[in-house]
BATI-667040 format. One record per residue: x, y, z of N, C-alpha, C in turn. Coordinates in Angstrom, 2 decimals, always signed. Layout:
N
((X; Y; Z); (X; Y; Z); (X; Y; Z))
...
This chain:
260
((-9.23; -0.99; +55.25); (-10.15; -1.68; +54.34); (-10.20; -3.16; +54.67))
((-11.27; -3.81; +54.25); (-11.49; -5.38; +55.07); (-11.00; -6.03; +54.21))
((-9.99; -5.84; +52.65); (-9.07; -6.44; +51.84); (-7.73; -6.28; +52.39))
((-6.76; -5.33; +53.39); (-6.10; -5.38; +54.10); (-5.94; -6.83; +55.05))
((-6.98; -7.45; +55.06); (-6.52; -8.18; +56.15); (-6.69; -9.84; +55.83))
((-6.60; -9.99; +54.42); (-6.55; -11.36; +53.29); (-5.47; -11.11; +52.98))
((-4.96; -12.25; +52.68); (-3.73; -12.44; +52.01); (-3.72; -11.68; +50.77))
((-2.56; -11.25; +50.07); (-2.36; -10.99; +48.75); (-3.06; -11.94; +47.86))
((-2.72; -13.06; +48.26); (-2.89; -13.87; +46.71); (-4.41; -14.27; +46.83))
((-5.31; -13.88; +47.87); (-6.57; -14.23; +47.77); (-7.73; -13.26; +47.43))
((-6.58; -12.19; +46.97); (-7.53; -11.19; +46.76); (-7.78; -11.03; +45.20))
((-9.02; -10.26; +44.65); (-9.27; -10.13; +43.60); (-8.47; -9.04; +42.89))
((-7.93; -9.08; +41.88); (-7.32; -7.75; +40.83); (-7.46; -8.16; +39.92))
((-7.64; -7.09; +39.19); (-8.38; -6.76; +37.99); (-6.89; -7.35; +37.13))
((-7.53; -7.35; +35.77); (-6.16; -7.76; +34.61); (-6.63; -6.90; +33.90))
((-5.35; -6.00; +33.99); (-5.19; -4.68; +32.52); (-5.63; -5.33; +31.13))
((-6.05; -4.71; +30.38); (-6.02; -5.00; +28.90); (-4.73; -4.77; +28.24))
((-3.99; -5.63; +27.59); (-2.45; -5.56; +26.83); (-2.79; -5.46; +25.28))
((-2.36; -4.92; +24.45); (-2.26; -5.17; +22.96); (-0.66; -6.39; +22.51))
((-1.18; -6.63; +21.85); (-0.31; -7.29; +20.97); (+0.87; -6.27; +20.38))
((+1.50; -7.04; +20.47); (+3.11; -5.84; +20.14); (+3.09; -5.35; +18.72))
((+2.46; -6.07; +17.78); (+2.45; -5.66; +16.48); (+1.44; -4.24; +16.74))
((+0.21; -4.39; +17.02); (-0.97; -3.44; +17.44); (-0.35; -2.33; +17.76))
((+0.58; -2.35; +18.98); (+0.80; -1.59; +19.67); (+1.70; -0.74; +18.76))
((+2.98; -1.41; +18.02); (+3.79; -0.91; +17.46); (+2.76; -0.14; +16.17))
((+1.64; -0.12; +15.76); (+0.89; +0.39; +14.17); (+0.48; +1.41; +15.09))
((-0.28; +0.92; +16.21); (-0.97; +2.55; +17.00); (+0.09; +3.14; +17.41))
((+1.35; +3.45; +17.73); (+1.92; +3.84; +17.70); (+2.65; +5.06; +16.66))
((+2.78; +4.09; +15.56); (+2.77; +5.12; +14.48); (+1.72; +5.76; +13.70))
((+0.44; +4.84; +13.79); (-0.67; +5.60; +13.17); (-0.98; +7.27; +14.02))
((-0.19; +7.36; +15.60); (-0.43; +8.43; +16.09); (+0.58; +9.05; +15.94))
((+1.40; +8.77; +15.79); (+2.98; +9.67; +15.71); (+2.61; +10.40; +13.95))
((+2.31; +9.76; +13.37); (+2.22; +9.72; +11.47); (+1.19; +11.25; +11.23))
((+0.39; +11.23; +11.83); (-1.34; +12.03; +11.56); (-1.56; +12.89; +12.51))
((-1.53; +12.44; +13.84); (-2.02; +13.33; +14.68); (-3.19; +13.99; +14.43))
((-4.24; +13.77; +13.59); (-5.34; +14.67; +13.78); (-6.82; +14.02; +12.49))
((-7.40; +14.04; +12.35); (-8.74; +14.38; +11.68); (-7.91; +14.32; +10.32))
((-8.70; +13.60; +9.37); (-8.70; +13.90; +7.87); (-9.89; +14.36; +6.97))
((-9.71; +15.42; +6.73); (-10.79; +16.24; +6.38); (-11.02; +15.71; +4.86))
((-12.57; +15.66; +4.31); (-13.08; +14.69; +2.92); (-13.36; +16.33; +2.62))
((-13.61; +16.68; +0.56); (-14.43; +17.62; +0.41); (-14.79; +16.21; -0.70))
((-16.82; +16.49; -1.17); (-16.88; +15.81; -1.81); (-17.39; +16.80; -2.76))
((-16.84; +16.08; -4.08); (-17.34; +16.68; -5.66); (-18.33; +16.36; -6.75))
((-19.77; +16.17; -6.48); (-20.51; +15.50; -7.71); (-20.20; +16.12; -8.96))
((-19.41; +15.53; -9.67); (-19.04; +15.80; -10.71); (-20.28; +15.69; -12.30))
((-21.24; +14.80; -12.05); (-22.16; +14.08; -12.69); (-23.09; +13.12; -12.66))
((-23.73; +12.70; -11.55); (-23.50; +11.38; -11.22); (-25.31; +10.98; -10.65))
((-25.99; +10.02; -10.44); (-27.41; +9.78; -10.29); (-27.44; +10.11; -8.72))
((-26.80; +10.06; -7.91); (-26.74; +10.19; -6.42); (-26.49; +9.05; -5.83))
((-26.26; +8.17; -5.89); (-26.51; +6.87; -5.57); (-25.20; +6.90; -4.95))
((-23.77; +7.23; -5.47); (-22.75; +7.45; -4.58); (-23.04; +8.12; -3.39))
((-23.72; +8.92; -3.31); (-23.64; +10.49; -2.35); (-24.58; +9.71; -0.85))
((-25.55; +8.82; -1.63); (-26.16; +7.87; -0.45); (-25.34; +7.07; +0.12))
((-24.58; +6.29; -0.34); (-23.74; +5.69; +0.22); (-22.80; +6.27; +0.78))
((-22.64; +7.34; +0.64); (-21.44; +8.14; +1.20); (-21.69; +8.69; +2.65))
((-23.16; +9.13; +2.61); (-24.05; +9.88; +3.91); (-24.30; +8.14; +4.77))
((-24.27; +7.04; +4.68); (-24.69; +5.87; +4.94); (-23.16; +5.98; +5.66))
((-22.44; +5.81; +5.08); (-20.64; +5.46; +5.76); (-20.45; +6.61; +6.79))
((-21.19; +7.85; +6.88); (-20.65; +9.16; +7.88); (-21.59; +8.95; +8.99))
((-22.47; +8.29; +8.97); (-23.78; +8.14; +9.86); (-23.42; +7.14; +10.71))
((-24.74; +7.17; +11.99); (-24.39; +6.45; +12.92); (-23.76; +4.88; +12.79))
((-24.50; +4.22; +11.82); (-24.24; +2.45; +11.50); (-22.63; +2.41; +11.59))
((-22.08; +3.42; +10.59); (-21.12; +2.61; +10.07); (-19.82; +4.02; +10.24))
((-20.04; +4.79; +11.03); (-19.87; +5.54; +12.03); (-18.30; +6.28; +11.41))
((-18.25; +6.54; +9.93); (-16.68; +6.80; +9.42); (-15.40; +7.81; +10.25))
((-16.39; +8.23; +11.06); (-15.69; +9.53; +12.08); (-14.52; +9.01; +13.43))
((-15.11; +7.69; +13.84); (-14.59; +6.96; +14.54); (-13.06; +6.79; +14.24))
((-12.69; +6.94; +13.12); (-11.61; +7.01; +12.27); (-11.22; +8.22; +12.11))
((-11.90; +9.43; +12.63); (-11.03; +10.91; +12.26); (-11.48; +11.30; +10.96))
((-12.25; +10.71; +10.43); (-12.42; +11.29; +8.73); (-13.76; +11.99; +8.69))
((-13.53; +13.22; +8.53); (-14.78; +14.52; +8.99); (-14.82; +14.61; +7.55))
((-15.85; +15.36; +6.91); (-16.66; +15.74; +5.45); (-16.69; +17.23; +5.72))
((-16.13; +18.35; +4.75); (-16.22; +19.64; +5.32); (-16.76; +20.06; +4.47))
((-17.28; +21.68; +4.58); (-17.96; +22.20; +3.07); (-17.36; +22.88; +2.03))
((-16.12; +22.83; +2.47); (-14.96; +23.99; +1.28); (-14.43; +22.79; +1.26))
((-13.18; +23.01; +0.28); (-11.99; +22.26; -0.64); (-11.09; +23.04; +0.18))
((-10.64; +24.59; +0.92); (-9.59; +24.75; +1.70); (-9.45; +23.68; +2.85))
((-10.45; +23.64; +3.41); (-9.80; +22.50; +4.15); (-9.74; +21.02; +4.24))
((-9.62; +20.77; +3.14); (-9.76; +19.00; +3.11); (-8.51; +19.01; +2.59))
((-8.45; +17.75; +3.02); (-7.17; +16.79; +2.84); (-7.34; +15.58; +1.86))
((-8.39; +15.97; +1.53); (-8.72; +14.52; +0.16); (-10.16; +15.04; -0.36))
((-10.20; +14.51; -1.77); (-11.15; +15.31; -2.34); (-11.68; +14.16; -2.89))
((-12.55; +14.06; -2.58); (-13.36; +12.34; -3.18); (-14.95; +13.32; -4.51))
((-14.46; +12.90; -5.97); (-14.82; +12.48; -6.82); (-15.98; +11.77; -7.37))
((-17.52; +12.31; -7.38); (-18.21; +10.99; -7.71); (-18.94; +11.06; -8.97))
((-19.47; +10.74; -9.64); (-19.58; +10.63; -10.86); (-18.96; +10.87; -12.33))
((-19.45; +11.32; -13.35); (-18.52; +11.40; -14.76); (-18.31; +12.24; -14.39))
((-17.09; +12.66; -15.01); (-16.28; +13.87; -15.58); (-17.41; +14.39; -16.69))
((-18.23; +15.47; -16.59); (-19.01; +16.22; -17.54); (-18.34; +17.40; -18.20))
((-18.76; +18.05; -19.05); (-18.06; +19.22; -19.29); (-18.59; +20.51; -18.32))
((-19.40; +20.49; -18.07); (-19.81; +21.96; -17.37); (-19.10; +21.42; -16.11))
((-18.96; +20.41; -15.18); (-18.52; +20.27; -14.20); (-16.75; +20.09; -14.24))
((-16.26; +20.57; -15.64); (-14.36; +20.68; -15.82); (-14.24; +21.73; -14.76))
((-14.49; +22.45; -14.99); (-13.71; +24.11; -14.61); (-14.15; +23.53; -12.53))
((-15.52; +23.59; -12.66); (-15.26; +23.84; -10.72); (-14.73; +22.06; -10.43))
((-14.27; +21.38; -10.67); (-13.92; +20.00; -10.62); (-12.43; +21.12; -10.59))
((-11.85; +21.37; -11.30); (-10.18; +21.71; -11.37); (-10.39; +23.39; -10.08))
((-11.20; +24.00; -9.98); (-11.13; +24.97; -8.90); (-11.11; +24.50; -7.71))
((-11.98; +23.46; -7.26); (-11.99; +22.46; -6.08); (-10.24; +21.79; -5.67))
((-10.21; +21.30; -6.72); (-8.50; +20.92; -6.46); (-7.17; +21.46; -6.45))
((-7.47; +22.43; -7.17); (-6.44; +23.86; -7.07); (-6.71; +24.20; -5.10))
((-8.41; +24.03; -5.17); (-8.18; +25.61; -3.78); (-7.88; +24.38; -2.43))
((-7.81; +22.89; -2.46); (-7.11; +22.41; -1.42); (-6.07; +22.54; -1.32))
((-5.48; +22.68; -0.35); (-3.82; +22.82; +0.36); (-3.17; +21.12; -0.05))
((-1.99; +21.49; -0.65); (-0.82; +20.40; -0.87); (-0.11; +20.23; +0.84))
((+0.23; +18.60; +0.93); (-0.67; +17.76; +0.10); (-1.87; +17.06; +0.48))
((-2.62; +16.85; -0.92); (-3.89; +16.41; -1.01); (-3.74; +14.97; -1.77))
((-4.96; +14.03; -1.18); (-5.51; +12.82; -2.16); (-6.72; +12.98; -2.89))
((-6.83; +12.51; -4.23); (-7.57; +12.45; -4.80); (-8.24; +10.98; -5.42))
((-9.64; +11.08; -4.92); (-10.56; +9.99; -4.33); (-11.17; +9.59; -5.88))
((-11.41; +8.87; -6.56); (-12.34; +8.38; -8.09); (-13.36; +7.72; -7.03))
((-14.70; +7.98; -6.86); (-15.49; +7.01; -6.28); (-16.45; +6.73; -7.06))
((-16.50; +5.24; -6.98); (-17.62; +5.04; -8.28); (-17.43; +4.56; -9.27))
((-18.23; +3.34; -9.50); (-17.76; +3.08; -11.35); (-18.06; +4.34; -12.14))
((-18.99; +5.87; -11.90); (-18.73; +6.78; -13.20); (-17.82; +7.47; -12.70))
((-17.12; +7.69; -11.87); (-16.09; +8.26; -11.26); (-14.60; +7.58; -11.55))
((-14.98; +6.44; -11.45); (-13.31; +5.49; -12.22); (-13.40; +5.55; -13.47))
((-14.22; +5.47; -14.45); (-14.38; +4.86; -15.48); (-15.51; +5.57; -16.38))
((-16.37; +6.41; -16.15); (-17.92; +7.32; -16.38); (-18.73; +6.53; -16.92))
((-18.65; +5.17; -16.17); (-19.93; +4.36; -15.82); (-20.77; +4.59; -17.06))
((-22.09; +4.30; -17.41); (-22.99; +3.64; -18.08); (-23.10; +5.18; -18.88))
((-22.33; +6.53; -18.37); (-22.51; +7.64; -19.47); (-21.26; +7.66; -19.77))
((-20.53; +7.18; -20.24); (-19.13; +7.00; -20.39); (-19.02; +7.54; -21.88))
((-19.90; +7.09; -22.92); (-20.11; +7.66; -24.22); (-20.66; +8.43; -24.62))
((-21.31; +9.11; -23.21); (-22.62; +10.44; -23.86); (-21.60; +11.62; -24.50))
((-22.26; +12.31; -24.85); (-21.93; +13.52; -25.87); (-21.25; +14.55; -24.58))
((-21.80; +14.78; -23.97); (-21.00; +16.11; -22.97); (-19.63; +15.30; -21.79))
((-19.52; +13.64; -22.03); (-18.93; +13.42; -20.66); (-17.46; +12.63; -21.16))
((-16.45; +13.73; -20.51); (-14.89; +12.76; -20.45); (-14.45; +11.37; -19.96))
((-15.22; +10.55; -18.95); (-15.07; +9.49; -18.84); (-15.10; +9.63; -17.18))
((-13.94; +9.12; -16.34); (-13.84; +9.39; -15.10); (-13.00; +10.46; -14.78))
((-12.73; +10.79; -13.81); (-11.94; +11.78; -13.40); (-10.76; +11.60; -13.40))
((-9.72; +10.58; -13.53); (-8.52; +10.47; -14.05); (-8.20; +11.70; -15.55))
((-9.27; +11.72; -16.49); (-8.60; +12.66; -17.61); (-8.09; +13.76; -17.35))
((-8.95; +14.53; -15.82); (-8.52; +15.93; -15.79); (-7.82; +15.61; -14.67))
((-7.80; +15.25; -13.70); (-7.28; +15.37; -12.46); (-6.18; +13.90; -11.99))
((-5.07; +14.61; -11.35); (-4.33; +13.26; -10.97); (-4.64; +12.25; -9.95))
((-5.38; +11.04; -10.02); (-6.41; +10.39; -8.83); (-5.18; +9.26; -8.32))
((-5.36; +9.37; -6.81); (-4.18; +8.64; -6.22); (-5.49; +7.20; -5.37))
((-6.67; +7.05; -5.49); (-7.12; +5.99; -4.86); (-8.34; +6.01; -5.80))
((-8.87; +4.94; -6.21); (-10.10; +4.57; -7.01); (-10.75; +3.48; -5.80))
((-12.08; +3.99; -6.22); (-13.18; +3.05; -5.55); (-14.08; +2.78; -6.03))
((-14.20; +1.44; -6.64); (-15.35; +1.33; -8.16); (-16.58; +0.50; -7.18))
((-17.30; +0.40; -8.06); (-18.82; -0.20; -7.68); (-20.19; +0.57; -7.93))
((-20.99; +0.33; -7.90); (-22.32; +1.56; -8.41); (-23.04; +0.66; -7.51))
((-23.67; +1.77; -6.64); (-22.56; +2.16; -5.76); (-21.48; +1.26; -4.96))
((-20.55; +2.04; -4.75); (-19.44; +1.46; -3.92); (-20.39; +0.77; -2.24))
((-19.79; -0.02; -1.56); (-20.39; +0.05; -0.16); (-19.73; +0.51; +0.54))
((-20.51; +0.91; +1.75); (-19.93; +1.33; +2.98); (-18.48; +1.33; +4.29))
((-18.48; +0.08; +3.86); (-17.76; -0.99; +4.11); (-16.55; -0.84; +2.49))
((-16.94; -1.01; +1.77); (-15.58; -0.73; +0.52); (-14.93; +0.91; +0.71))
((-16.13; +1.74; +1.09); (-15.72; +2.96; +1.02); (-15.32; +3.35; +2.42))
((-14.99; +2.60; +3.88); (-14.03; +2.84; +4.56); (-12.69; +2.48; +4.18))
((-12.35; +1.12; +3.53); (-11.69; +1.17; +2.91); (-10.80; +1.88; +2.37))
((-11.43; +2.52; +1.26); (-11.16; +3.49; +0.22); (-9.68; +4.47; +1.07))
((-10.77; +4.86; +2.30); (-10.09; +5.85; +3.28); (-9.47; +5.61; +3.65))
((-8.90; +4.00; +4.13); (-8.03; +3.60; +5.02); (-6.61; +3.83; +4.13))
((-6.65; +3.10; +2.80); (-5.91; +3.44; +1.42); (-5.51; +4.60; +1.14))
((-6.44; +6.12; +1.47); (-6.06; +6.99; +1.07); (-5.09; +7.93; +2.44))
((-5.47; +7.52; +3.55); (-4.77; +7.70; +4.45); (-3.46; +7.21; +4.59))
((-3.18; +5.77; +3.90); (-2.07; +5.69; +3.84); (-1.47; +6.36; +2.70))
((-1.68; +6.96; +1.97); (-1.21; +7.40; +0.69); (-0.57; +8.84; +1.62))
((-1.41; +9.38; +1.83); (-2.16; +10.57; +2.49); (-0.50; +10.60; +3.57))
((-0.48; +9.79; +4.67); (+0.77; +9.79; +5.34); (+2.04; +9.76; +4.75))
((+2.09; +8.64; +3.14); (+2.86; +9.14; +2.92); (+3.63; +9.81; +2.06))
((+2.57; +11.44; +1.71); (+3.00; +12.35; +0.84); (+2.87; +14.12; +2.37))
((+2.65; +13.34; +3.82); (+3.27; +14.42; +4.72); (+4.92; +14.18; +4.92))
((+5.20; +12.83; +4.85); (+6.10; +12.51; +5.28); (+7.37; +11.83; +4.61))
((+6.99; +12.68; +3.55); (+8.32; +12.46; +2.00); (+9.34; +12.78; +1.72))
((+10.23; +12.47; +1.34); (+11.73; +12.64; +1.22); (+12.05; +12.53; +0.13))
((+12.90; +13.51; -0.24); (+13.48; +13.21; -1.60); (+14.64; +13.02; -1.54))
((+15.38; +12.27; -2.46); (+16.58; +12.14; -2.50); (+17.39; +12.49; -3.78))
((+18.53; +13.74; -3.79); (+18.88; +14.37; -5.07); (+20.34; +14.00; -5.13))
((+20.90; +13.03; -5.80); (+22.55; +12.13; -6.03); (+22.74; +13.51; -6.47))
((+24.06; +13.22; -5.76); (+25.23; +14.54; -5.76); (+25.25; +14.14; -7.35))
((+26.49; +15.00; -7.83); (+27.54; +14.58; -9.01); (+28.20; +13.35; -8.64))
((+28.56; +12.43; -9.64); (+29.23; +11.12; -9.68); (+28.86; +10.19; -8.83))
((+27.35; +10.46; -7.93); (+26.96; +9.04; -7.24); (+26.58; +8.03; -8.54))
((+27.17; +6.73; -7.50); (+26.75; +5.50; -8.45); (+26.11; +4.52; -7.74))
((+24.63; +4.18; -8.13); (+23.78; +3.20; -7.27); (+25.04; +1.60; -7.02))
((+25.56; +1.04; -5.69); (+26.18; -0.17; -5.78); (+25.16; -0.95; -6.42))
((+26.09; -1.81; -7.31); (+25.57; -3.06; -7.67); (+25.53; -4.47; -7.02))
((+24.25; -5.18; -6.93); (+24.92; -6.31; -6.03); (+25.10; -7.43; -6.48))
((+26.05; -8.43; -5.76); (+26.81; -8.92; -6.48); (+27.62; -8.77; -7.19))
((+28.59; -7.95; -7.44); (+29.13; -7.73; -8.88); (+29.94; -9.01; -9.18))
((+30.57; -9.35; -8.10); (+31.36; -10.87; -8.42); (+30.63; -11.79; -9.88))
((+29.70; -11.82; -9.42); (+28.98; -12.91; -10.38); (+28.48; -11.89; -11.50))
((+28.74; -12.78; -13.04); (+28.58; -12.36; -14.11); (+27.28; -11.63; -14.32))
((+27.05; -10.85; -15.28); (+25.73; -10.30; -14.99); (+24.41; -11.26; -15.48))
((+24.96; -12.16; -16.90); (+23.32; -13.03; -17.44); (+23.71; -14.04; -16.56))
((+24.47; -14.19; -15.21); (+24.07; -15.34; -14.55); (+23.42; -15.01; -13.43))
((+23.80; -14.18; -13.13); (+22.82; -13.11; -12.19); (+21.01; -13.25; -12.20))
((+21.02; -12.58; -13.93); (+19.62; -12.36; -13.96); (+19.17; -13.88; -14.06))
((+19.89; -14.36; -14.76); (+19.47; -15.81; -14.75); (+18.83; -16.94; -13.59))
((+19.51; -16.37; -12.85); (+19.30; -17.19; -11.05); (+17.80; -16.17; -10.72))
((+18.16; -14.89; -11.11); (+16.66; -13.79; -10.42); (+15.42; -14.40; -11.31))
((+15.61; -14.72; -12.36); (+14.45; -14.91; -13.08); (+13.93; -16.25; -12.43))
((+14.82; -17.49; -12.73); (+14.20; -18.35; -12.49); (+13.90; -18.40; -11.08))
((+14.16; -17.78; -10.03); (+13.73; -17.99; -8.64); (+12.52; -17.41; -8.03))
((+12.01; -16.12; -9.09); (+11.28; -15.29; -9.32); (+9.84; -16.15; -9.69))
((+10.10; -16.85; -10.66); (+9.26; -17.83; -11.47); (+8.63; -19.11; -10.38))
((+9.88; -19.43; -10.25); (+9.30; -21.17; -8.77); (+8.34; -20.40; -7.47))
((+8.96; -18.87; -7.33); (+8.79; -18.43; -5.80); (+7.80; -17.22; -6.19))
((+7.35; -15.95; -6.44); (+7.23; -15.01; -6.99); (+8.18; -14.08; -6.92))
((+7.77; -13.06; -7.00); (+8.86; -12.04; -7.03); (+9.64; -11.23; -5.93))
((+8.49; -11.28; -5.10); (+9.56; -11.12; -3.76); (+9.98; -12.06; -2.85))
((+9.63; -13.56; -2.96); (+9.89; -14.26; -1.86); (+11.29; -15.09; -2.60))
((+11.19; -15.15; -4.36); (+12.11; -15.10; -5.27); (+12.93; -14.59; -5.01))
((+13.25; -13.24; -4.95); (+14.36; -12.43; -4.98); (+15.30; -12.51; -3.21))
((+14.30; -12.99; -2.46); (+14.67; -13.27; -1.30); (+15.56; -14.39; -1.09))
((+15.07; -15.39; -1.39); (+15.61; -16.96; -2.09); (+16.86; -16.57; -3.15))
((+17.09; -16.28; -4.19); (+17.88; -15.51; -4.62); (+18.99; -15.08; -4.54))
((+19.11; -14.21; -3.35); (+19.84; -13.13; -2.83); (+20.54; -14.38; -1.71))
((+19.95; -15.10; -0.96); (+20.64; -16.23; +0.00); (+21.55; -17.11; -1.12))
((+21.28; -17.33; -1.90); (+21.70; -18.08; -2.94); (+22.90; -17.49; -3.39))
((+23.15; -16.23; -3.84); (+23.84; -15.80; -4.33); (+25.19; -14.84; -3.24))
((+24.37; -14.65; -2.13); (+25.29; -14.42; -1.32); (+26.15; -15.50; -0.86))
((+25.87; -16.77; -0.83); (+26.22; -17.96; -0.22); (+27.52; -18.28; -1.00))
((+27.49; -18.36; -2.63); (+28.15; -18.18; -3.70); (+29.35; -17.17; -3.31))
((+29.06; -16.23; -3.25); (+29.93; -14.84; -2.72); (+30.98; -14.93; -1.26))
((+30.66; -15.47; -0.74); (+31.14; -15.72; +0.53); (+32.13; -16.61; +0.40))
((+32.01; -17.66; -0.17); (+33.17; -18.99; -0.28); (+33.56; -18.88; -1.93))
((+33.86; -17.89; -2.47); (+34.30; -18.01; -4.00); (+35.36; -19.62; -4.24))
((+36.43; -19.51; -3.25); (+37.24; -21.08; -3.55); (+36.53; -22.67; -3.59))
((+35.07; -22.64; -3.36); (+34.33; -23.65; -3.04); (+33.25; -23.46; -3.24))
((+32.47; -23.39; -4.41); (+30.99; -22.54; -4.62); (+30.32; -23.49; -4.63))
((+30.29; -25.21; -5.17); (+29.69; -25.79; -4.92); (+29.29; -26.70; -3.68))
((+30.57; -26.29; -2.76); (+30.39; -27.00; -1.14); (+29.56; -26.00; -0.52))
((+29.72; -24.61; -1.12); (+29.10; -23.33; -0.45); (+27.60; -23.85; -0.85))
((+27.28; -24.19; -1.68); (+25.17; -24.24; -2.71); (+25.37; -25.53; -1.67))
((+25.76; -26.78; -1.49); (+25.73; -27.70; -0.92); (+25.69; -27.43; +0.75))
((+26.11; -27.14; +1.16); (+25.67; -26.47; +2.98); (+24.53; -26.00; +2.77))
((+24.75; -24.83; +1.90); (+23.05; -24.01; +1.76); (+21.76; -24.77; +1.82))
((+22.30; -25.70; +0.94); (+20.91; -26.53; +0.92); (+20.32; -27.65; +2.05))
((+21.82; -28.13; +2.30); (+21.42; -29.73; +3.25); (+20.96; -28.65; +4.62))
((+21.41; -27.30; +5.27); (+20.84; -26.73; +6.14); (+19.42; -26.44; +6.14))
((+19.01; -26.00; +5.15); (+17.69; -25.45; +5.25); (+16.33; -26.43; +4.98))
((+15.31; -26.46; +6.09); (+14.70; -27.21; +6.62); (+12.98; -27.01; +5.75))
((+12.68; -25.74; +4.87); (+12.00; -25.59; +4.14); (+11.77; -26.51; +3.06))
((+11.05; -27.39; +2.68); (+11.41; -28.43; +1.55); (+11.13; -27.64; +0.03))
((+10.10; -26.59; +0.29); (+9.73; -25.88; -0.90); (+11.48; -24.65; -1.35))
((+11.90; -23.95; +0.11); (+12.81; -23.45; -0.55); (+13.55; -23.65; -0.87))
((+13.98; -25.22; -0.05); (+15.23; -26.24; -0.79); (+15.29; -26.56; -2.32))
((+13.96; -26.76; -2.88); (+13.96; -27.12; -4.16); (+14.26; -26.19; -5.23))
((+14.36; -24.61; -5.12); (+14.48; -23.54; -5.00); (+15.99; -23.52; -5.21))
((+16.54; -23.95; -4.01); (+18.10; -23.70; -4.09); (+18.51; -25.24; -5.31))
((+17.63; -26.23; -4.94); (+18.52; -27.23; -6.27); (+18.35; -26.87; -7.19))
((+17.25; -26.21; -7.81); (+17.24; -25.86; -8.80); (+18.22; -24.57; -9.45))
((+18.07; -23.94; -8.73); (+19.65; -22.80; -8.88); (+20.70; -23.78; -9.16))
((+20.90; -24.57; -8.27); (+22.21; -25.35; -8.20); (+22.68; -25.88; -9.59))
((+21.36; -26.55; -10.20); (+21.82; -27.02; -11.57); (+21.22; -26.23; -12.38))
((+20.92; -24.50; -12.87); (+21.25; -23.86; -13.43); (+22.41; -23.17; -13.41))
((+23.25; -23.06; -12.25); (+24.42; -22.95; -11.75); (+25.76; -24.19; -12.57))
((+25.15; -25.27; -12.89); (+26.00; -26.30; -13.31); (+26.14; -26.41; -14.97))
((+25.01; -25.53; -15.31); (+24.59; -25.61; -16.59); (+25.20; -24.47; -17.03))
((+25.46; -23.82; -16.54); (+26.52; -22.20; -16.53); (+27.38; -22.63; -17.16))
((+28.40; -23.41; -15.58); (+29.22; -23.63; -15.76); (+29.91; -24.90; -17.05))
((+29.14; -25.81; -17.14); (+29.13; -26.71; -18.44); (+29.58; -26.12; -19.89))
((+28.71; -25.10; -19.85); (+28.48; -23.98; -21.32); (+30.04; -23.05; -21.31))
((+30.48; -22.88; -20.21); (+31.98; -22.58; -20.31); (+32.83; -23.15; -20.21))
């Protein structure tokens, strides 16, 4: 070949396409998790159609929902999620609960629709229960009249994760005499909650309890020196927001101790 006889480095090659390691690591499990197609059955329960357009709008070429594995079938045996659209009526109880009986466990169940979450603008008529929550147990709601296309991939992406994880569930049944550890036990218990609350409050609740838990482990570690222990903690850490965080522990910590 007449590239044989150029140098290596003057020749042209192509550059692979790489993902990002996070990417790589989700496609990874999004294929390990599913492996296959998630089959929709849909249920007009009551409803003007206006869902059912939007629904045929999201499976169609534009907005292409298949691209994603999520096929629309004509039975309830084979779906894997049963999407819901309008009120809960009374003539539509009985095949609304036959539809969800005859899918295979486990299944998600879809509310689409403000009359489907909520039974929308017939919510008070004489024949209609409201949304489909009264009869049926709904694990994803998708409100709007109509919902969009775009909200209602969504919907799917939500119910797929739900969907993964009720294939891939575990239960856990404590023998006789298990006892959940407690943490911390060293430290008293209303000083405990005391430090969780207020750190909870400055930080929210999980970046709180995170903050928290450094705090209180720090405490735990040097019991002979608790205030040189909060004092390292703090002059180390380079965060100015979580520093304030730890002073403030520090002198609810002092205020503890004062009161005893």
């Amino acid at each position: 070949m007449l590239e044989d006889n150029f140098p290596p480095q003057l020749q042209w090659k192509p550059d692979p396409i790489t993902l990002d390691a996070t990417v790589e690591e989700a496609k990874k499990k999004l294929l390990k998790s599913i492996k296959r197609s998630v089959y929709v059955y849909r249920v007009d329960c009551g409803g003007c159609n206006g869902c059912e357009i939007e629904i045929f709008a999201t499976i169609t070429a534009v907005f292409d929902a298949e691209r994603f594995g999520i096929k629309v079938v004509p039975s309830p045996r084979h779906a894997d999620l049963l999407l819901y659209t309008g009120a809960m009526t009374r003539s539509m109880r009985e095949p609304a609960l036959r539809a969800y009986h005859a899918a295979p466990d486990p299944k998600i169940v879809m509310s689409y629709g403000a009359c489907g979450c909520t039974g929308g603008i017939f919510h008070d008529n004489y024949c209609v229960w409201g949304g489909t929550d009264p009869i049926l147990p709904v694990d994803v709601y998708v409100p709007g009249c109509p919902p969009t296309p775009p909200a209602t991939i969504y919907g799917f992406a939500c119910a797929l994760g739900i969907l993964d994880q009720k294939l891939h569930a575990s239960h856990h049944v404590a023998p006789e005499g298990e006892k959940a550890p407690i943490a911390f036990p060293a430290i008293p218990y209303k000083v405990r909650t005391a430090f969780e609350r207020e750190a909870r409050r400055m930080s929210g609740y999980y970046y709180g309890k995170k903050i928290v838990d450094e705090f209180m482990l720090a405490i735990v570690r040097d019991q002979d020196d608790v205030f040189g222990a909060v004092d390292s903690l703090i002059a180390k850490e380079t965060d100015t927001r979580k520093r304030a965080v730890f002073m403030d522990l520090k002198a609810l910590l002092l205020s503890k101790v004062a009161v005893q």
